[in-house]
C-alpha positions as a LaTeX table, in Angstrom:
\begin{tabular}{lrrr}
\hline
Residue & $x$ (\AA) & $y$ (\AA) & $z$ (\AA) \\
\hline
Unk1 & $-4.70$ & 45.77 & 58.79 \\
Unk2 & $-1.16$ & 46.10 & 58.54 \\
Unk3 & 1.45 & 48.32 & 57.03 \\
Unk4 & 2.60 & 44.94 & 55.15 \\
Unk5 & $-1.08$ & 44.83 & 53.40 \\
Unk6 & $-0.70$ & 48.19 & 51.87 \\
Unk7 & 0.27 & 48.80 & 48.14 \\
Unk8 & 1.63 & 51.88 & 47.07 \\
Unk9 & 0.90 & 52.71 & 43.37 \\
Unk10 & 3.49 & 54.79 & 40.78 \\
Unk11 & 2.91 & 58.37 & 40.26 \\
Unk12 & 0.38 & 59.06 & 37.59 \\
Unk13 & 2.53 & 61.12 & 35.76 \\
Unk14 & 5.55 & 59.05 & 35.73 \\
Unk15 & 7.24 & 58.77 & 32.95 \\
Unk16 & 4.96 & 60.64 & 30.39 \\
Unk17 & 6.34 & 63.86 & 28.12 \\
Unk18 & 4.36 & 66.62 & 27.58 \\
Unk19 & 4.88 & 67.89 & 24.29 \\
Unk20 & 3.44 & 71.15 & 23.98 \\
Unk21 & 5.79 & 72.29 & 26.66 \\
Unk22 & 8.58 & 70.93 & 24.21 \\
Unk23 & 10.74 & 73.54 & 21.80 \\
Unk24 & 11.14 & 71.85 & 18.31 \\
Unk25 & 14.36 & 73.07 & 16.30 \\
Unk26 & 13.31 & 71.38 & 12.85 \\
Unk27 & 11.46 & 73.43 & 10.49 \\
Unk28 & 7.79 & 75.20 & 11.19 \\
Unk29 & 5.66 & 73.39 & 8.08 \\
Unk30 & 1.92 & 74.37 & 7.75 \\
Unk31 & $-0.74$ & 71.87 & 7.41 \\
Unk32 & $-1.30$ & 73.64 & 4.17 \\
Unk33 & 2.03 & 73.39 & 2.75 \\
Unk34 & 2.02 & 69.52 & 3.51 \\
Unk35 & $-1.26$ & 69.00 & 1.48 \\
Unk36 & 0.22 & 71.47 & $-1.61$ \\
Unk37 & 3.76 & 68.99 & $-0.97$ \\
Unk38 & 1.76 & 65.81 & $-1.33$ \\
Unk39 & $-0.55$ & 67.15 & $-4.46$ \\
Unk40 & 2.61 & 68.38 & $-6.03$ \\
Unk41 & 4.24 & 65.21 & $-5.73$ \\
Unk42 & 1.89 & 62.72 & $-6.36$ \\
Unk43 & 1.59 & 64.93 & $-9.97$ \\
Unk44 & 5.10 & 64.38 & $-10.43$ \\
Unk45 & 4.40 & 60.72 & $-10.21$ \\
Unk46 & 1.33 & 60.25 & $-12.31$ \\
Unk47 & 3.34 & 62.22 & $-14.81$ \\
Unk48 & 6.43 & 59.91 & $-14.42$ \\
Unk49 & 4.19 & 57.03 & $-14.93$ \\
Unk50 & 2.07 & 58.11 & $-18.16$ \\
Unk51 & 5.19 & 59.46 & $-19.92$ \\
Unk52 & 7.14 & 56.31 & $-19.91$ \\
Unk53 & 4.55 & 53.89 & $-21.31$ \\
Unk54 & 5.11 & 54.84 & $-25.27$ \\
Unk55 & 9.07 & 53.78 & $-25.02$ \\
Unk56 & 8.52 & 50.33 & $-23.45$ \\
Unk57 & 7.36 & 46.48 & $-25.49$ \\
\hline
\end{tabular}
């Protein structure tokens, strides 16, 4: 077999990010908080949408 025969193949690793190595500089949010976010908005909304029925024909 020759040397022209043989295929090398790319790194495994090539080109992939690891992200728990990775600092983030946005803002630390809780899983918690996200859920109490969503709740509190989706609230807001229902309320938005009930209270604006009686003006409308």
């Amino acid at each position: 077999m020759s040397k022209k025969d043989k295929y090398s193949l790319p790194a495994s690793g090539a080109g992939l990010v690891r992200y728990f190595d990775e600092e983030s500089t946005g803002p630390k949010v809780s899983p918690e908080q996200i859920v109490a976010i969503t709740i509190i908005l989706a609230i807001i909304c229902m309320a938005l949408k009930f209270s604006n029925t009686t003006g409308s024909s």
